[in-house]
KEROPA-691426 format. One record per residue (C-alpha): chain; residue number from 0; x, y, z. Coordinates in steps of 0.001 Angstrom, whole numbers. Each point is the difference from the previous one (the first is absolute). Example, Ala and Ser with C-alpha at 12.3 -4.5 7.8 and 13.67 -1.06 7.14 Angstrom:
2
   c     k         X         Y         Z
   A     0     12300     -4500      7800
   A     1      1370      3440      -660
//
This chain:
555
   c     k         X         Y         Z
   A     0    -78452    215709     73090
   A     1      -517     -3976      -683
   A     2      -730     -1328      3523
   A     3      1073     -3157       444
   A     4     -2125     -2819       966
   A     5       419     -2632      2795
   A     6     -2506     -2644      1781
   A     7      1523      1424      3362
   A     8      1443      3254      1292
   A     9      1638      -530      3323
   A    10       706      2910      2143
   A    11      2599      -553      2968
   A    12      3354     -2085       204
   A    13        11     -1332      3645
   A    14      -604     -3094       645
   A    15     -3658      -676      -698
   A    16       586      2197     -3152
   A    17      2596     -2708      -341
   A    18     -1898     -3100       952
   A    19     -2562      1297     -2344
   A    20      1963       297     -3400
   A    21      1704     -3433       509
   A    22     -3092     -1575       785
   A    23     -1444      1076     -2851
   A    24      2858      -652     -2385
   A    25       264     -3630      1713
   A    26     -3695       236     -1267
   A    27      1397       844     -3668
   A    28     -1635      3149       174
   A    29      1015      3280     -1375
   A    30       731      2808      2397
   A    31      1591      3093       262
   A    32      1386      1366      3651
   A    33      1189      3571       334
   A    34      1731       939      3476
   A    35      1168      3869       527
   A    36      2891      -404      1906
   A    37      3101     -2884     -1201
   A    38     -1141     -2742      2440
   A    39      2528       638      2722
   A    40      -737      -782      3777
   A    41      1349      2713      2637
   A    42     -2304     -1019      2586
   A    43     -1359     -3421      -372
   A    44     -3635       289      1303
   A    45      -685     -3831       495
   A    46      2286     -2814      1235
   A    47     -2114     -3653       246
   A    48     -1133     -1575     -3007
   A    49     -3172     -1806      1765
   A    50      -281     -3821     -1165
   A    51     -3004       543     -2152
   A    52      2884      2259     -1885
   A    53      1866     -2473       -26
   A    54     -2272     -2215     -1331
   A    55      -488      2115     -3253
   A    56      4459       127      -103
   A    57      -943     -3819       202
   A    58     -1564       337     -3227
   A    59      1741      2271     -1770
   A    60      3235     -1744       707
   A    61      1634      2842      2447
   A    62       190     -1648      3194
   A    63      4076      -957      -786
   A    64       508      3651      -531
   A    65     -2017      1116      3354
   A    66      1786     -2739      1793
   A    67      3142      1344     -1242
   A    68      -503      3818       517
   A    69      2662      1628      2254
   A    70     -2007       108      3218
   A    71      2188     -2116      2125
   A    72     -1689     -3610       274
   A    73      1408      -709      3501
   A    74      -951      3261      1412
   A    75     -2544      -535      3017
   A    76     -3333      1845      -533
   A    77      -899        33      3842
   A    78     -2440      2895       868
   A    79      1559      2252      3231
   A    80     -2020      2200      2455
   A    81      2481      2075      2012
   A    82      1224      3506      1315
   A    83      2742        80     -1987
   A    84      2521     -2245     -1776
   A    85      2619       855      3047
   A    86     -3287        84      2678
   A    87     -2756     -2319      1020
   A    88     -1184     -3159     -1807
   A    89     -3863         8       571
   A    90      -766     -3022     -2392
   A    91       517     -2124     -2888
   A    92     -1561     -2235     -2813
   A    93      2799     -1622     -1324
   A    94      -156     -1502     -3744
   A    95      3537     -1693     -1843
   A    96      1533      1231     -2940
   A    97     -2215      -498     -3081
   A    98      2040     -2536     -1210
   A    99       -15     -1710      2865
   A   100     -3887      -217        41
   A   101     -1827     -2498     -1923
   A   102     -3579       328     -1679
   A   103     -2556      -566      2351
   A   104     -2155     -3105     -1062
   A   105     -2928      1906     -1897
   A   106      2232      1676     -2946
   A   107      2909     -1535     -2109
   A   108      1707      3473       723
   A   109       883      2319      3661
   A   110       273      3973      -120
   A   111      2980      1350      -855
   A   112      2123      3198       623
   A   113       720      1762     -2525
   A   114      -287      3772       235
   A   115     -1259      2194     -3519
   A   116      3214       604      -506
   A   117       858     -3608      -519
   A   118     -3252     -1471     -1336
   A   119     -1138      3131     -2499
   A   120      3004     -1033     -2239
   A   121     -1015     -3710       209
   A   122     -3569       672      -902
   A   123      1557      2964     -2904
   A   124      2233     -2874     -1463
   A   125     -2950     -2148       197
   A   126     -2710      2348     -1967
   A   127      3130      1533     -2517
   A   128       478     -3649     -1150
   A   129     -3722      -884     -1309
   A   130        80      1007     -3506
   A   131     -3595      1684       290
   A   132       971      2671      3073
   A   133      1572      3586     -1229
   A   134      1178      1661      2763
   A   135      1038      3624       216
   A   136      1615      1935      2498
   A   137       498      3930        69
   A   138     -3906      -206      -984
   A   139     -2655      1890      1990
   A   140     -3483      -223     -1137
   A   141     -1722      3625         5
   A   142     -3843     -1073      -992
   A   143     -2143     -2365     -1782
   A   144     -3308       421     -1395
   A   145     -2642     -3177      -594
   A   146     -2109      -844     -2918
   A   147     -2144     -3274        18
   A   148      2785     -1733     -1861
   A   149      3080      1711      1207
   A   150      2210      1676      2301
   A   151      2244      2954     -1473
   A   152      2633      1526      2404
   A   153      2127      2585      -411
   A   154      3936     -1022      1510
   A   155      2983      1938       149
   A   156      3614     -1175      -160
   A   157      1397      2216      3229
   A   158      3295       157     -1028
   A   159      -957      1170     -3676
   A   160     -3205      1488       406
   A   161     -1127     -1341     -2813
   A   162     -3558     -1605       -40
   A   163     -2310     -2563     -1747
   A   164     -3244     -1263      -192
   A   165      -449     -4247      1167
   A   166     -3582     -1108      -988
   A   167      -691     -3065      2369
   A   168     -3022     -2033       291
   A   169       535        39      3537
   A   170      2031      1820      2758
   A   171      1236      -756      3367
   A   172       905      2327      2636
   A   173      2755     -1487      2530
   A   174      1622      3331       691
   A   175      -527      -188      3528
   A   176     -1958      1714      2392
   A   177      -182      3587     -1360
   A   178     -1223     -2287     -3320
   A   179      -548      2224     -3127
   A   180     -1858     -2634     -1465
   A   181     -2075      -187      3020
   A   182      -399      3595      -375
   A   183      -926       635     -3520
   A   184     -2442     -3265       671
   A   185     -1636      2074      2172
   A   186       -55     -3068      2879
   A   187      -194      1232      3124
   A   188      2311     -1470      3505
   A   189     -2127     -1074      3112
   A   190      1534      -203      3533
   A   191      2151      2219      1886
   A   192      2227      2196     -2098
   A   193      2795       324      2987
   A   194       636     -2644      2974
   A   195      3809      1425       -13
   A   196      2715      2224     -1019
   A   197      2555     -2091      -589
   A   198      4005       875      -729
   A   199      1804     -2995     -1328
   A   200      4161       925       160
   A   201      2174     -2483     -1506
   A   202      3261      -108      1468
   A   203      3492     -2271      -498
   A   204      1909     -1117      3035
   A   205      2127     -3443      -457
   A   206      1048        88      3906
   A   207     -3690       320      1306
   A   208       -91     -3478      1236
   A   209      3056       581      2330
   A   210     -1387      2348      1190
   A   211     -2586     -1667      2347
   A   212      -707     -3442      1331
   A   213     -3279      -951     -1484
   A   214      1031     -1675     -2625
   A   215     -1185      -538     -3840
   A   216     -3348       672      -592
   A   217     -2164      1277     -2802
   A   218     -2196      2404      1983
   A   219       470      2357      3035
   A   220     -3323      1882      1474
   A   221      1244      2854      2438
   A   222     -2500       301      3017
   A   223      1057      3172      2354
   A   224     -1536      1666      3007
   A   225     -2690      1303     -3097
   A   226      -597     -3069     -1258
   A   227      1041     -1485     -3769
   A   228      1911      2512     -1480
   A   229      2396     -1658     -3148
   A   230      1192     -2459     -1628
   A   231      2981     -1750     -1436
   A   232      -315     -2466     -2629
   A   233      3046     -2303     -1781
   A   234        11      1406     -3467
   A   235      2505     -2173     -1262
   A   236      1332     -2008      2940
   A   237      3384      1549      -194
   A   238       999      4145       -41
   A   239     -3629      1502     -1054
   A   240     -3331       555      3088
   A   241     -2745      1908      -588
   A   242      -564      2051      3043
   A   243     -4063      1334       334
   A   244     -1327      2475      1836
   A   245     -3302     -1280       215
   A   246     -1737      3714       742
   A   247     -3853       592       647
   A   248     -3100      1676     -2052
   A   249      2173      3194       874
   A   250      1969      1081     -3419
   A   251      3597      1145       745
   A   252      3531        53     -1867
   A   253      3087     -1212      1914
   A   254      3561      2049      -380
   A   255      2717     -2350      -543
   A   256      1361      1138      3489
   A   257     -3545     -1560      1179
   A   258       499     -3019     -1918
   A   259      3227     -1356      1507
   A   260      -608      1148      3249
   A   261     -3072     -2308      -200
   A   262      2359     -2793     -1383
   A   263      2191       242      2857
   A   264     -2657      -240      2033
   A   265     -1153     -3596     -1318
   A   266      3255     -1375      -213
   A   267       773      1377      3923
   A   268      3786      1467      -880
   A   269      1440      2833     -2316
   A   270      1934     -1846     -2792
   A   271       507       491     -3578
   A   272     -2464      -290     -2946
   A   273      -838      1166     -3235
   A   274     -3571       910     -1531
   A   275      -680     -1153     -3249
   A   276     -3373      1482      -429
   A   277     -2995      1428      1675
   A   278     -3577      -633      -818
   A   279     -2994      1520      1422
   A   280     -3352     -1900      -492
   A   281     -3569      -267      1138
   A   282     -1341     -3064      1503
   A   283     -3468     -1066     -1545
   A   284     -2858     -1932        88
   A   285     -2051       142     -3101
   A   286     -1247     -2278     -2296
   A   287     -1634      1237     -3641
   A   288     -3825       193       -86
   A   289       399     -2033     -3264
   A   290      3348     -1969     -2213
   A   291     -1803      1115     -3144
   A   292     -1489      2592     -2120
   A   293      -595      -537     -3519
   A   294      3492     -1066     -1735
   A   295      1776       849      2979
   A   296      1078     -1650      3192
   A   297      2182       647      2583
   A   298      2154     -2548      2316
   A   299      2270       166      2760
   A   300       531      2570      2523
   A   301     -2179      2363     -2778
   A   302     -2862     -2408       945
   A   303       855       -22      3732
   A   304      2465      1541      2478
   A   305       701     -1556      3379
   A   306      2708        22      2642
   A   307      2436     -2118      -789
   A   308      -321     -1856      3910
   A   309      -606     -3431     -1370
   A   310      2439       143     -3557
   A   311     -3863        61     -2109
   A   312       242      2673     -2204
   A   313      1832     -1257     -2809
   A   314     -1089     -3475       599
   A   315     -3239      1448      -421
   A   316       900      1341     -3174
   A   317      1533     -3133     -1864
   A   318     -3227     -1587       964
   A   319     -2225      2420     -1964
   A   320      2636       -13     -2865
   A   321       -35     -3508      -681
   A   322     -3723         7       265
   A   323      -655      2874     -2371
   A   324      2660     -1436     -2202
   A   325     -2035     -3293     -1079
   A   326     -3243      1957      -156
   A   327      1744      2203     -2711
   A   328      1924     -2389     -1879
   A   329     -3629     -2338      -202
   A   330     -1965      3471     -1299
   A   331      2600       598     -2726
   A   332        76     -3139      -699
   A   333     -3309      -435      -681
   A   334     -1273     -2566      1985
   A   335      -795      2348      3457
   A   336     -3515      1154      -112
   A   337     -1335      3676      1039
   A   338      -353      -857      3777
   A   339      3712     -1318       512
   A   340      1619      3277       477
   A   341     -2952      1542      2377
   A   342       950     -3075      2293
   A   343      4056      1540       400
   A   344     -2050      2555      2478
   A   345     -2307     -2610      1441
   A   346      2798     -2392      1153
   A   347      3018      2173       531
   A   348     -1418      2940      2049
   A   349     -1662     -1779      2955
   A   350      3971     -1519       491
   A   351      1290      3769      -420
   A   352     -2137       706      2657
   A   353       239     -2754      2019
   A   354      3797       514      -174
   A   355       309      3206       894
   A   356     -2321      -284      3269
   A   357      2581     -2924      1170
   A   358      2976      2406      -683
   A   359     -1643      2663      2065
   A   360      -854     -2109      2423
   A   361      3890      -700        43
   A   362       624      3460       381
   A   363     -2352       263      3055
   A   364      1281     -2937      1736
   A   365      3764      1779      -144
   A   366      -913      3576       768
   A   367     -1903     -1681      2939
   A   368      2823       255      2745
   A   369     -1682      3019      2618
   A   370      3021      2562      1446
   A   371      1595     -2141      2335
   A   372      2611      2939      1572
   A   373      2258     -2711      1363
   A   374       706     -2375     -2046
   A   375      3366       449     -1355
   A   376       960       713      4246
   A   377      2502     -2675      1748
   A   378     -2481      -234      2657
   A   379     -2104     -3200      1478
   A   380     -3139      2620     -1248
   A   381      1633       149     -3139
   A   382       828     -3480      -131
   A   383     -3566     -1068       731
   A   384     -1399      2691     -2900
   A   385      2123     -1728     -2318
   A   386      -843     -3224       579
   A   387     -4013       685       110
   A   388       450      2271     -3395
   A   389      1963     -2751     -1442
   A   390     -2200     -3079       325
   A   391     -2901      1282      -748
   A   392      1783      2014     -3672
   A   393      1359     -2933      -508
   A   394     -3378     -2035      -114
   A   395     -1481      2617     -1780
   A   396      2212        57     -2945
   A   397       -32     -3623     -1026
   A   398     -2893       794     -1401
   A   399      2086      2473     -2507
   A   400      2790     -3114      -147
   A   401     -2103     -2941     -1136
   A   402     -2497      1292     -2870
   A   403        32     -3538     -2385
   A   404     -4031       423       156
   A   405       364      4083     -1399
   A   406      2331     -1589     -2843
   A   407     -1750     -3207      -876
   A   408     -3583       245      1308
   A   409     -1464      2651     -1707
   A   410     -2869      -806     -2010
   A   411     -2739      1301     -2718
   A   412     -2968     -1069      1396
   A   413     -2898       443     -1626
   A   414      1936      1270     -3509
   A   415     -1973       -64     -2882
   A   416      2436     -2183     -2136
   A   417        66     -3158      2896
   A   418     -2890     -2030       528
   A   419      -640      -911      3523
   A   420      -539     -3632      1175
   A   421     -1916      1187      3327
   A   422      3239     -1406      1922
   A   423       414      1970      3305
   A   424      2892      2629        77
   A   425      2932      -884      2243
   A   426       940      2877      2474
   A   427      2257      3075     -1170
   A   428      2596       117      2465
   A   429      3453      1872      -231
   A   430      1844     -2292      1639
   A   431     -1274     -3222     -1670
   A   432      -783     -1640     -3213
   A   433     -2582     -2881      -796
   A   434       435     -1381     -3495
   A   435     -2955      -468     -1514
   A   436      -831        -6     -4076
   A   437     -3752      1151       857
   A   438      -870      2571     -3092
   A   439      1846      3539       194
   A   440      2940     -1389      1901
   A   441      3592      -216      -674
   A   442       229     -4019     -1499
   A   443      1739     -1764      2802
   A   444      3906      -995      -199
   A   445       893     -4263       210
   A   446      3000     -1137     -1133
   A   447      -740     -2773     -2532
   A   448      1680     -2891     -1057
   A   449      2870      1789     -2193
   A   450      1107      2523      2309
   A   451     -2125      2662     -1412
   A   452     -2391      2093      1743
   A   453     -3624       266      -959
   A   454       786      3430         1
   A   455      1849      -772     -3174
   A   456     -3111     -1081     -2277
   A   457     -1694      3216         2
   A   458       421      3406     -1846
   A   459       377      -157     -3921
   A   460     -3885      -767        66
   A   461     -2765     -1979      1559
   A   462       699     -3257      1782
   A   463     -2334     -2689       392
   A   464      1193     -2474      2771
   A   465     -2055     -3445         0
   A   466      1379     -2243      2649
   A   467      -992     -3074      -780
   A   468     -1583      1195     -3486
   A   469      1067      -828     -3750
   A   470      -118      2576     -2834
   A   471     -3330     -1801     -1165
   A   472     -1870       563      2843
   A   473       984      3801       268
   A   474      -170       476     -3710
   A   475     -3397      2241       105
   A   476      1816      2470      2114
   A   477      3287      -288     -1901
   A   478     -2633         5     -3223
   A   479     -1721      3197       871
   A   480      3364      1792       751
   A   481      1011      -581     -3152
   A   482     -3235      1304     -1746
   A   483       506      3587      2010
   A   484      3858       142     -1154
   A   485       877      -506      3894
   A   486      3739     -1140       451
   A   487      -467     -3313      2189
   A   488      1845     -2724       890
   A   489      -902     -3577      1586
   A   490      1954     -1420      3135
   A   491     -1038     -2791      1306
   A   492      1613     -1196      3241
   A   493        14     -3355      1827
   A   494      1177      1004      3554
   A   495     -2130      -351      2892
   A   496      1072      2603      1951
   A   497      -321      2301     -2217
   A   498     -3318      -450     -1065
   A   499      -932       256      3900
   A   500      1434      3155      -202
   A   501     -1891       748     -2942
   A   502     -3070     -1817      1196
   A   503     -1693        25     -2885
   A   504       234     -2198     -3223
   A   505       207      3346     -2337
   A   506      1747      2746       561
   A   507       194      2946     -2989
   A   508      2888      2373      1340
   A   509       571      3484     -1886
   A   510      3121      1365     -1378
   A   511      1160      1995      3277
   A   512      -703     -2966      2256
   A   513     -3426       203      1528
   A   514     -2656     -2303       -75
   A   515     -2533       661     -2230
   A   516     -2347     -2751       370
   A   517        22     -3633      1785
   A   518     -2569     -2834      -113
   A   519       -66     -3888      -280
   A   520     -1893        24     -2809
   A   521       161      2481     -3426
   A   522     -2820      2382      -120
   A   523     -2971      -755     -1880
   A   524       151      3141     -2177
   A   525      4439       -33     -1048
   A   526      -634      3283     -1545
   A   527     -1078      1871      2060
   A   528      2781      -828      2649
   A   529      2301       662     -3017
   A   530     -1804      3899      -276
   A   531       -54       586      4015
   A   532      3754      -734       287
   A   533       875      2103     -3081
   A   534     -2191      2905       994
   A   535     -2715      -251     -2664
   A   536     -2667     -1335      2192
   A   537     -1644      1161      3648
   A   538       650     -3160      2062
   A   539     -1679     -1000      3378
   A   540      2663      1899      2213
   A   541      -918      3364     -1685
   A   542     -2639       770      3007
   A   543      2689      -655      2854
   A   544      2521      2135     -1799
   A   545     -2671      2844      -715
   A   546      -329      -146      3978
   A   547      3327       205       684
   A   548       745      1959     -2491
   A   549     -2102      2791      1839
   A   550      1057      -326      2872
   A   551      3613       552      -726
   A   552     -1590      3512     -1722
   A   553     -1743       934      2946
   A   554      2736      -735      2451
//
């Protein structure tokens, strides 16, 4: 049988499998996406789109459609520690509606909610209308074999049966934590296999909110005389809550009797509901020894599974998608050099882990509530249990609430295609965010002049900011991007407080948005700066991310 040939073989339709193939049609390149079951959501396993998300709708034009998803824009997203819905209040972190927030002053853009239900179509639409994406549903992949050149893999159409062969110079897995990719690429998961058993139960109930006096709010944390026990999270702001039992290291299977007794329990009455669906799942904390092994790669929650305390995981994933996605699209295009795709695991796995220690640290902080036997009693003892449990939860969880620095600060220090200007790192704090455009960083948002964001100057290729520079005077760098085929374009900006943002004269930014390099003058040697950034080249940061790179390995 004829195999048929594509630059990229993409294995997974969620979102990053998503992200991925619009990305790299917005790219212009070729791509095929295969995706066993038809796409639909019966249990939407995500609900924020972080702002570094959004950042990428920003660019691919999708923010109107987020923005106008059917989450209700007015609905409050206040966080509630209680007893019950009709018990105790313990606490609160209260938040407005998401249209009611604006963007905080470090990104043109602010998180949104939009569960997977709502944003997998938007991203679907999104990769189904770049004339370079194939996508195909009903297709499971069953193996692939690798050749130096290629990848062959065997898929079957499940309703059918029927099979073919798709030779693909590369292949990425972003099927999800039991990964086949992952599997066949022999890459092996580090961490702790099981923090939780987890049952997720979806259930519809339009009266809920008259049925207590709490109030709208997007999340509910149950705390009884054991401690946290559930959940109840706003699906969709109107009829739909996903109840979950949040379980132990203990496996165990819940009758449905077990189920809505348990629901009863959290809402404090017996009333009427309906459950949509049921989903047992395991609570992880892994992260992939390596992204990459020979034409394959792996992103998402195949590269690394966390708890979901802290909304990371698919954030996560749309971050290694759009970084992989330029890598690729410079390789087949000729103009990345051997070294560029080796730097996908050097840059994104340090934030896989790094992200999935601060959602397990979220985890901790809510399972942290001791038995307190009395705290759901109308007694002054109970009274003063609640109040002690309740301030200090409270301060606890902000940490879990106010993450900007998890979404916006992470960085690739020391990666092998940025070229370090021996600045001094800023701190890398959850709860805060210092801009900075010091090599490996995400290039800093400033409105300028037009009403555009800075944002919006980066991602079809390089960008060379010179504030306060003319073309001539950057024309060796501009010059020696040209000789290597590297797509580059020339800003030059006037503003003063941008450039003391920027604080440097140059700034070369890569297509996803991070600083690659920064200095007031151009380099002596052009060239070689060109062949660092591009991957063809060992650059001076290649030591610091060897160091780092082991030490992610050993831990």
């Amino acid at each position: 049988m004829q195999a048929k040939i594509v630059p990229v073989l993409i294995v997974g339709g969620g979102p990053v499998g998503l992200a991925l193939a619009g990305d790299l049609g917005w790219h212009g390149v070729d791509c095929v996406l295969i995706e066993q079951s038809d796409g639909s959501i019966y249990q939407p396993r995500m609900d924020l789109v972080g702002i570094r998300t959004m950042e990428f709708c920003r660019r691919w034009g999708l923010v109107g459609a987020v923005e106008n998803s059917a989450y209700p824009r007015d609905y409050a997203q206040d966080n509630v520690y209680l007893t019950s819905l009709t018990g105790y209040e313990l606490g609160r972190e209260r938040f407005p509606g998401i249209g009611q927030a604006s963007p905080p002053p470090e990104s043109p853009q602010r998180r949104e909610r939009c569960p997977q239900n709502m944003f997998d179509p938007i991203l679907r639409q999104f990769a189904a209308s770049q004339k370079s994406v194939t996508m195909r549903y009903r297709t499971r992949l069953l193996s692939f074999a690798q050749d130096p050149d290629n990848v062959t893999a065997e898929v079957e159409n499940v309703e059918t049966g029927a099979w073919e062969r798709i030779s693909a110079r590369y292949i990425v897995g972003c099927d999800g934590a039991r990964s086949l990719v992952r599997e066949m690429l022999g890459i092996r998961m580090l961490g702790n296999p099981v923090l939780t058993y987890t049952t997720n139960v979806i259930f519809r109930c339009p009266h809920l909110l008259s049925l207590h006096d709490k109030g709208k709010a997007y999340r509910h944390i149950f705390i009884g005389p054991e401690g946290t026990w559930a959940t109840i999270v706003a699906i969709n702001g109107r009829d739909q809550w996903r109840f979950s039992l949040i379980g132990s290291t203990a496996q165990r299977e819940y009758t449905t009797a077990e189920i809505e007794t348990a629901i009863r329990r959290a809402v404090g009455c017996d009333f009427e509901f309906e459950i949509l669906s049921v989903l047992p799942w395991v609570r992880r904390e892994l992260v992939a020894e390596t992204y990459r092994y020979g034409s394959g790669f792996i992103t998402g929650d195949a590269a690394h599974a966390m708890s979901p305390t802290g909304g990371f995981g698919m954030n996560t994933g749309i971050g290694d998608a759009v970084d992989l996605s330029w890598k690729l699209a410079a390789v087949l295009e000729g103009w990345g050099g051997a070294g560029l795709l080796d730097s996908y695991t050097s840059e994104r796995q340090p934030v896989g882990a790094r992200n999935v220690a601060e959602a397990s640290g979220n985890l901790r902080r809510m399972l942290s509530v001791g038995a307190h036997p009395d705290i759901a009693e109308a007694t002054p003892q109970g009274a003063a249990t609640r109040e002690k449990v309740g301030r200090e939860f409270a301060e606890m969880m902000r940490r879990e609430w106010f993450t900007l620095g998890v979404h916006l600060g992470y960085r690739y220090e020391g990666s092998p295609i940025c070229w370090p200007d021996g600045s001094e790192a800023p701190p890398d704090e959850a709860g805060s965010y210092m801009p900075t455009a010091r090599p490996g960083h995400r290039a800093p948002h400033v409105w300028l002049a037009n009403g555009r964001s800075t944002l919006d100057l980066f991602g079809r290729g390089f960008t060379l900011l010179g504030f306060g520079a003319a073309a001539e005077e950057a024309a060796p760098l501009i010059d020696a991007a040209r000789a290597r085929n590297l797509p580059l374009a020339f800003v030059t900006l006037a503003e003063p407080h941008i450039a003391a943002v920027y604080e440097r004269k140059f700034v070369l930014v890569r297509p996803d948005g991070h600083v690659a390099w920064r200095d007031d003058r151009l380099p002596a040697d052009p060239l070689r700066l060109i062949d660092v950034v591009r991957g063809a080249a060992s650059g001076p940061g290649v030591a610091a991310w060897q160091r780092q790179n082991n030490a992610v390995r050993m831990a």
